[in-house]
KELUM-77159 format. One record per residue: residue in one letter; x negated, z, y negated of N, C-alpha, C in turn. Coordinates in Angstrom, 3 decimals, always signed. Layout:
N
{residuo: a, n_X: X, n_Z: Z, n_Y: Y, ca_X: X, ca_Z: Z, ca_Y: Y, c_X: X, c_Z: Z, c_Y: Y}
...
This chain:
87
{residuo: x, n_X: -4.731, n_Z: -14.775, n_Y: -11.648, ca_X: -3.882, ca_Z: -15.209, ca_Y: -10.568, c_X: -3.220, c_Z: -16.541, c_Y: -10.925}
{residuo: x, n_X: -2.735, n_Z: -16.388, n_Y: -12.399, ca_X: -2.328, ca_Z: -17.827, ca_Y: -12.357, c_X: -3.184, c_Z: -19.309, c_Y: -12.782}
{residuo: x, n_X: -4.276, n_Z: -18.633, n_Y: -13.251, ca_X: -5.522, ca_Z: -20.156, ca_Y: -13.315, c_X: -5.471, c_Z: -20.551, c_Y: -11.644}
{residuo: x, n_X: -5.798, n_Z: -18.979, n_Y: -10.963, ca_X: -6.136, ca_Z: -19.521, ca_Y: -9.528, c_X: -5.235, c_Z: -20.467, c_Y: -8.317}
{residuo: x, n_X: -3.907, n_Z: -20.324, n_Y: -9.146, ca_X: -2.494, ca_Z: -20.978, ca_Y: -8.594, c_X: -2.580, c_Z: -22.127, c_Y: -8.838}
{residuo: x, n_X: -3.028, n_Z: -22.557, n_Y: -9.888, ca_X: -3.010, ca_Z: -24.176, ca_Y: -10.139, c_X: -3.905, c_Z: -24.773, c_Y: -9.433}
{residuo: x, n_X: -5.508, n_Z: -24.211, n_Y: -8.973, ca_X: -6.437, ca_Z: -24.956, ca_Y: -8.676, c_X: -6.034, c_Z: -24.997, c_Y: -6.743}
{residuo: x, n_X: -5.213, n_Z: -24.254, n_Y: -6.562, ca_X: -4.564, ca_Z: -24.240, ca_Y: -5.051, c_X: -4.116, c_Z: -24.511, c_Y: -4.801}
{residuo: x, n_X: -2.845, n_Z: -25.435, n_Y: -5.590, ca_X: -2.094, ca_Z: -26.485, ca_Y: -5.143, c_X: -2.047, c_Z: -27.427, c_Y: -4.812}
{residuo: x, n_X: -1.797, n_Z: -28.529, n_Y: -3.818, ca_X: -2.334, ca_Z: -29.490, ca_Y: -3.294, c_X: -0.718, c_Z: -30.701, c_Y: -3.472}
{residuo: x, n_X: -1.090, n_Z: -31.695, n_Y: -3.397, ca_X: +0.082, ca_Z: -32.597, ca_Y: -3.418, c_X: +0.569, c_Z: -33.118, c_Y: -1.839}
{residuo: x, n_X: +1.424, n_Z: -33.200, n_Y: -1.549, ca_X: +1.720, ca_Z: -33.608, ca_Y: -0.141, c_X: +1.635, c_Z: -34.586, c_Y: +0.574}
{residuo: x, n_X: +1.061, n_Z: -35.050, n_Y: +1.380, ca_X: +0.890, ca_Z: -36.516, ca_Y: +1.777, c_X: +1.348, c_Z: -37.338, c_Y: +1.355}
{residuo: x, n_X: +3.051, n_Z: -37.444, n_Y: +1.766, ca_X: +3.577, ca_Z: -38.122, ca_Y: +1.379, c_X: +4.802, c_Z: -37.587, c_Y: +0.786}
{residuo: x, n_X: +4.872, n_Z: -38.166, n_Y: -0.087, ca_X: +5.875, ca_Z: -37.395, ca_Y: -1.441, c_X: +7.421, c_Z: -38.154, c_Y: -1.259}
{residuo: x, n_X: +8.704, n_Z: -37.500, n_Y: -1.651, ca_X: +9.690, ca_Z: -38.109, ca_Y: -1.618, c_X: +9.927, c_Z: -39.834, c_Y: -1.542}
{residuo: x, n_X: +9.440, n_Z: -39.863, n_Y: -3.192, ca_X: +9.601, ca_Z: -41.250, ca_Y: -3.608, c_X: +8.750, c_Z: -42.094, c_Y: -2.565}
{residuo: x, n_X: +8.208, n_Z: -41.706, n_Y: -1.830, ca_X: +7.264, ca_Z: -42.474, ca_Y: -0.930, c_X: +8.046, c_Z: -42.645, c_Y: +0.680}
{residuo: x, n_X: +8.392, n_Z: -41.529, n_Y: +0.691, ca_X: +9.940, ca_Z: -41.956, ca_Y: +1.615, c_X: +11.579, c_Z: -42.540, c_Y: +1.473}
{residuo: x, n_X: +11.358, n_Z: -42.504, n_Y: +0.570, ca_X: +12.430, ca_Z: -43.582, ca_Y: -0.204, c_X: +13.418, c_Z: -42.984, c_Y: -0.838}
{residuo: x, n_X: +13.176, n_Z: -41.297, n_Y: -1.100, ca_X: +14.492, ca_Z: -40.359, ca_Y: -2.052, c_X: +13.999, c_Z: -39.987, c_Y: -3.276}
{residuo: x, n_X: +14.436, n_Z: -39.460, n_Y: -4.148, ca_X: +14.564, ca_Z: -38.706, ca_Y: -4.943, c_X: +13.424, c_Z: -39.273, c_Y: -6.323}
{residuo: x, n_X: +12.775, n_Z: -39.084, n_Y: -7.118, ca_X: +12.862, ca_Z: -39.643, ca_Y: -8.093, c_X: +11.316, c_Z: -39.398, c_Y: -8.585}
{residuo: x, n_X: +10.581, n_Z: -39.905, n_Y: -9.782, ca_X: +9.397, ca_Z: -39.525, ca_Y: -10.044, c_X: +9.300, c_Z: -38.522, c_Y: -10.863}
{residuo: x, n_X: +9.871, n_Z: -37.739, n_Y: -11.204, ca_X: +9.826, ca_Z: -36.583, ca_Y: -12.519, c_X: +9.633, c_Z: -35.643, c_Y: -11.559}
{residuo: x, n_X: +9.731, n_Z: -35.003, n_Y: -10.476, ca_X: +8.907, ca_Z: -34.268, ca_Y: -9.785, c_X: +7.843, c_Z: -34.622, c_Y: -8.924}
{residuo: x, n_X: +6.951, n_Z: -34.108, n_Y: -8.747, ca_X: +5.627, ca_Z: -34.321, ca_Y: -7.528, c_X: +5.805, c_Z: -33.122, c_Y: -6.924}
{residuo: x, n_X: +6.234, n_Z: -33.333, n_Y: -5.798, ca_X: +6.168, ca_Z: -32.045, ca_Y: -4.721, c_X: +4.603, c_Z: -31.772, c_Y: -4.382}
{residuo: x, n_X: +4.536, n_Z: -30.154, n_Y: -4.582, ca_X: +3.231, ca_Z: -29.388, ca_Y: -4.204, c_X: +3.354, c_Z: -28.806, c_Y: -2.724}
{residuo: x, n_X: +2.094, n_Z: -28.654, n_Y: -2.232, ca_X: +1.555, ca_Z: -27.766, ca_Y: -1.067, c_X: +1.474, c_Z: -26.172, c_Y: -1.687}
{residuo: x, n_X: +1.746, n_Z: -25.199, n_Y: -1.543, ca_X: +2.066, ca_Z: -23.784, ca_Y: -1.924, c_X: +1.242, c_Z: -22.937, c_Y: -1.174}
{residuo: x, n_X: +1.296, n_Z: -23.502, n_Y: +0.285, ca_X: +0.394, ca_Z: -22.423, ca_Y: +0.994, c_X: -0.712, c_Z: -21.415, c_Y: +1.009}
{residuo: x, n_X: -1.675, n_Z: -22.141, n_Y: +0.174, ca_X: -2.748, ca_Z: -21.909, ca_Y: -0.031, c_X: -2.837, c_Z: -20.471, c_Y: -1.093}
{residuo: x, n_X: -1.864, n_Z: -20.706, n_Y: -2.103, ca_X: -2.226, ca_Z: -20.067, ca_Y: -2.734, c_X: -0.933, c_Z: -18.536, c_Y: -2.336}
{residuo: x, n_X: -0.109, n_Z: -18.999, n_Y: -1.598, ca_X: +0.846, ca_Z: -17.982, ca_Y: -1.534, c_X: +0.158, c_Z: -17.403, c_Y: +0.344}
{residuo: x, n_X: -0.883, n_Z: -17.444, n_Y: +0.711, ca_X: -2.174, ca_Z: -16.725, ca_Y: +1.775, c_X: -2.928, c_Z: -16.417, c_Y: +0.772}
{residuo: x, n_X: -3.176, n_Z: -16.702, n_Y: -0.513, ca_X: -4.224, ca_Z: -15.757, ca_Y: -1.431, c_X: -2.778, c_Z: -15.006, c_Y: -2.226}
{residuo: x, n_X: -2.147, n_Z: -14.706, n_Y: -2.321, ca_X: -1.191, ca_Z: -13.845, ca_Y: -2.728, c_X: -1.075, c_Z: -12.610, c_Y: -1.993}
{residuo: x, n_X: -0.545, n_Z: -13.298, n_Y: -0.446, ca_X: -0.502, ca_Z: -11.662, ca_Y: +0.317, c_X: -1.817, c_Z: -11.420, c_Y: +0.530}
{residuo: x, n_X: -3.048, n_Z: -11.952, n_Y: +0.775, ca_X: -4.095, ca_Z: -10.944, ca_Y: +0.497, c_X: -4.214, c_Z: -10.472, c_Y: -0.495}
{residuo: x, n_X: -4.080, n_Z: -10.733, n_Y: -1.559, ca_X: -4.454, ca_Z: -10.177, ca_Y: -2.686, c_X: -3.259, c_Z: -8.713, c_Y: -2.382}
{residuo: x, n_X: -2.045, n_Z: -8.971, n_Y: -1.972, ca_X: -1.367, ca_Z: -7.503, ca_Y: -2.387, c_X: -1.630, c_Z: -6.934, c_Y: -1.271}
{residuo: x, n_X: -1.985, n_Z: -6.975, n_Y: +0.023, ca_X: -2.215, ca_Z: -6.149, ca_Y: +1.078, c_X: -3.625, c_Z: -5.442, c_Y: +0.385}
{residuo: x, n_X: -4.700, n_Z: -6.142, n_Y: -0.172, ca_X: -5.683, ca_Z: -5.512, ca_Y: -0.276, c_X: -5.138, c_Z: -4.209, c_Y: -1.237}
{residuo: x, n_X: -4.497, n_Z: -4.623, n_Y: -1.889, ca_X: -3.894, ca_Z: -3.970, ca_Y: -3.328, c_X: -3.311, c_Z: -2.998, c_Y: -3.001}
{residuo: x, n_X: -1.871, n_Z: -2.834, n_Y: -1.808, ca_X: -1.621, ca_Z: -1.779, ca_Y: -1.052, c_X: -2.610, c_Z: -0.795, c_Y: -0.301}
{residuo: x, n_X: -3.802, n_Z: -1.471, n_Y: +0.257, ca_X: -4.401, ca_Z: -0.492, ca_Y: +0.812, c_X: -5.139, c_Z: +0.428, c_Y: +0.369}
{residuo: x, n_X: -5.743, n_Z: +0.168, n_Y: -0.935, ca_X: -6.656, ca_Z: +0.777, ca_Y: -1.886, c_X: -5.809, c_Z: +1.819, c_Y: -2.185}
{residuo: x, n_X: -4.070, n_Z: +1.356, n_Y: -3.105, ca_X: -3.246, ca_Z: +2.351, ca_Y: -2.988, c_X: -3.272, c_Z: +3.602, c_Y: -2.169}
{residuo: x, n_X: -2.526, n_Z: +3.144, n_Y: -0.950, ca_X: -2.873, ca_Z: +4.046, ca_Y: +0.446, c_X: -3.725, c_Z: +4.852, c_Y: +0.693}
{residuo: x, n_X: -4.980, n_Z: +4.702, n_Y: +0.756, ca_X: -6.418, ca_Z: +5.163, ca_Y: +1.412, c_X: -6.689, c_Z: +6.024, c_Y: +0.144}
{residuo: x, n_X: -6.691, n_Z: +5.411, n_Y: -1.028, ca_X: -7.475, ca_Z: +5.779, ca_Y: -1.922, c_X: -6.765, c_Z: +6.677, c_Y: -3.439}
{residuo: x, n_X: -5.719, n_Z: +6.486, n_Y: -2.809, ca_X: -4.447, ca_Z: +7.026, ca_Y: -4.042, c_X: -4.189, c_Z: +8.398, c_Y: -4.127}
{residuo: x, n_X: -4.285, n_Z: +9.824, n_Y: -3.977, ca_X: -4.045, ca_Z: +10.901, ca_Y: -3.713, c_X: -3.281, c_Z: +11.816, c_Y: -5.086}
{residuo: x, n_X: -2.301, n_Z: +11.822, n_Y: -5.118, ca_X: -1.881, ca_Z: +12.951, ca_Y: -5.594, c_X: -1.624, c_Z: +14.259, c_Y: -5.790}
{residuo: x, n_X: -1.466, n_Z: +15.262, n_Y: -6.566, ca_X: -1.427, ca_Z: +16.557, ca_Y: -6.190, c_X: +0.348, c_Z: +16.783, c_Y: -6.268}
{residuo: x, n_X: +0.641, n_Z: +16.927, n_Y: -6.137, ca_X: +2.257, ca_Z: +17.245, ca_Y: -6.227, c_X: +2.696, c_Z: +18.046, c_Y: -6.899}
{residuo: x, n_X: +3.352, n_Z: +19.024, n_Y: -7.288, ca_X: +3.369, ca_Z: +20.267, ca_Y: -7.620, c_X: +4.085, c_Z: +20.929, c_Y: -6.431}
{residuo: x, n_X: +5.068, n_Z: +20.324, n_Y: -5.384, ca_X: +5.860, ca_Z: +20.932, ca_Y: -4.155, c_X: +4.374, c_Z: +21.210, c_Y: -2.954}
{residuo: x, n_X: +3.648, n_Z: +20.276, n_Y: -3.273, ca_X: +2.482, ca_Z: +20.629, ca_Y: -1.750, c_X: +1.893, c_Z: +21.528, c_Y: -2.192}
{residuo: x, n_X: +1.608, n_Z: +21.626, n_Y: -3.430, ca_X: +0.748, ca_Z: +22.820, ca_Y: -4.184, c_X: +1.696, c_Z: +24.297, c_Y: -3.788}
{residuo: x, n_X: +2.620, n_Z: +24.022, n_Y: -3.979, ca_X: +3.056, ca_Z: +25.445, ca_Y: -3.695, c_X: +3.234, c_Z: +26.057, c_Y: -2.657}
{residuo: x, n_X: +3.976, n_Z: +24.499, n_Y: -0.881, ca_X: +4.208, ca_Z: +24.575, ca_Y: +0.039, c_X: +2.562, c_Z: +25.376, c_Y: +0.345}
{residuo: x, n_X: +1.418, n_Z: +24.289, n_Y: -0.115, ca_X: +0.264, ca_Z: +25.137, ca_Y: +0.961, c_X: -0.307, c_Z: +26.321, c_Y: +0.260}
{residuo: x, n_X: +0.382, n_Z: +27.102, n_Y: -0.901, ca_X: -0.226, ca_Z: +28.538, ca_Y: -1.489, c_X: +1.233, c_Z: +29.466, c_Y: -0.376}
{residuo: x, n_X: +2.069, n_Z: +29.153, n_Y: -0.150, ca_X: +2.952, ca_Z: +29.512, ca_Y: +0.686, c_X: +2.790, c_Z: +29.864, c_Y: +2.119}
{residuo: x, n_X: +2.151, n_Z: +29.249, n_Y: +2.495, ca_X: +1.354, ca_Z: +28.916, ca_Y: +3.783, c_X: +0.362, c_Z: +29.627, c_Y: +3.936}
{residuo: x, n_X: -0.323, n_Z: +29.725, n_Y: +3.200, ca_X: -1.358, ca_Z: +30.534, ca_Y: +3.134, c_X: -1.488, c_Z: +31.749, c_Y: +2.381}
{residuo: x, n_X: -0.587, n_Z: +32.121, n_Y: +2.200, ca_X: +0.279, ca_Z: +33.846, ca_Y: +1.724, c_X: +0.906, c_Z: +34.035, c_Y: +2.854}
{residuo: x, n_X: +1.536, n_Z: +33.327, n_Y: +4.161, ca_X: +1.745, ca_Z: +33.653, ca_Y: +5.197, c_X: +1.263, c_Z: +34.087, c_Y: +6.412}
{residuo: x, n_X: -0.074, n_Z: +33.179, n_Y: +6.172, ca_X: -1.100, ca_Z: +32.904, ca_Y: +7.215, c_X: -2.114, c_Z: +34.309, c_Y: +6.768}
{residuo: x, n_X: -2.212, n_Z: +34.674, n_Y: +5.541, ca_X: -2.772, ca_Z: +36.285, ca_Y: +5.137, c_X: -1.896, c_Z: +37.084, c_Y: +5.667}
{residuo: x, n_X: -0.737, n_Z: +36.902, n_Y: +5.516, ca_X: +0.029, ca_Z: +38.377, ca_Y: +5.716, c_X: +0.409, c_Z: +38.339, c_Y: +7.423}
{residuo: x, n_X: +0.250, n_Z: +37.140, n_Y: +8.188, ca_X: -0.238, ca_Z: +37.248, ca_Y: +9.680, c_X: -1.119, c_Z: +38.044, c_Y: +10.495}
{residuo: x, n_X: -2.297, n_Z: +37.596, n_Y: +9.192, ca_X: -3.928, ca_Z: +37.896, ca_Y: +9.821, c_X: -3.707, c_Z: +39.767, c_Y: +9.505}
{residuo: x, n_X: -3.390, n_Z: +39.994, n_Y: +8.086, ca_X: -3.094, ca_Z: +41.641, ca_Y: +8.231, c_X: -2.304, c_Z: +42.079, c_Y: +8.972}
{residuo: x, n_X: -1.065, n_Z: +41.658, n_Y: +9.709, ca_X: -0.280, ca_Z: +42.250, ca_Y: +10.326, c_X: -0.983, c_Z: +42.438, c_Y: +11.960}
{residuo: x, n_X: -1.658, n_Z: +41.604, n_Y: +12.338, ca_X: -2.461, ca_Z: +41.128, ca_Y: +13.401, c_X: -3.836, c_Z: +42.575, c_Y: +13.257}
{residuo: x, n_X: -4.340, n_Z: +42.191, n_Y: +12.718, ca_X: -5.550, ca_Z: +43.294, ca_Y: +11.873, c_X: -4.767, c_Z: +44.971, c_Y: +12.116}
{residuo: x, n_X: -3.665, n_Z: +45.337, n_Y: +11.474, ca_X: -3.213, ca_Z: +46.084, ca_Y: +11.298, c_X: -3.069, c_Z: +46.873, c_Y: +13.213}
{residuo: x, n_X: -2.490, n_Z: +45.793, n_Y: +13.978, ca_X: -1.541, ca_Z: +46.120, ca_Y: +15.172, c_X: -3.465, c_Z: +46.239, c_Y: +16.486}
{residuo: x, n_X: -4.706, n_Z: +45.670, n_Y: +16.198, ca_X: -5.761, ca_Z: +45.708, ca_Y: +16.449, c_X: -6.086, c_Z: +46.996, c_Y: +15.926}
{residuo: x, n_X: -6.195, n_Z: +47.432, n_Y: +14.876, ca_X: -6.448, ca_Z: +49.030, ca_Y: +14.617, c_X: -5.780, c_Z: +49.943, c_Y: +14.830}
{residuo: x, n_X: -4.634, n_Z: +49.752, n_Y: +15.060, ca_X: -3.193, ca_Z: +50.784, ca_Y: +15.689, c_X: -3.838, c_Z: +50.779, c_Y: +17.517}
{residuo: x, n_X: -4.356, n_Z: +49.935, n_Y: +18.029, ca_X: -4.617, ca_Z: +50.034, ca_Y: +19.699, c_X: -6.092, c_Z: +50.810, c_Y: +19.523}
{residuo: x, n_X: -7.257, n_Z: +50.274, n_Y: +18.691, ca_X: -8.232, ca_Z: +51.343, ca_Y: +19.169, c_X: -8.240, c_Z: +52.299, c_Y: +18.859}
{residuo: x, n_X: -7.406, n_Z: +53.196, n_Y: +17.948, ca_X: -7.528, ca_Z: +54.201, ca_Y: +17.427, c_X: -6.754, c_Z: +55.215, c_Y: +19.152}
């Protein structure tokens, strides 16, 4: 990133001292270029994150064994109240 920063900087048309201020020990740069390859670079970087990042938690792990100790003891209670009518 930072080799690629230097080769993206551009000098500005016309520079201070060329408008009649400020002094020669700085040369004002063009930035743009490389700070549009910056946020691509971190949007791409976020999205890979995003899309591609998955964790296990230990709270979802339990929320969905929870859930599904509920969703059993539904289906038997359901099951149960189906064999209580045809009998």
């Amino acid at each position: 990133m930072v080799l690629s920063s230097k080769s993206l900087f551009r000098p500005f048309l016309k520079t201070c001292t060329e408008l009649g201020g400020g002094d020669d020990f700085f040369e004002g740069k063009d930035h743009t270029n490389f700070l549009m390859l910056l946020c691509v670079y971190i949007t791409v970087l976020g999205s890979v994150f995003v899309l591609f990042f998955h964790t296990d938690y230990k709270r979802r792990r339990a929320n969905r064994e929870r859930e599904r100790k509920q969703e059993e003891e539904e289906e038997g209670e359901v099951a149960k109240e189906l064999n209580g009518i045809s009998l």
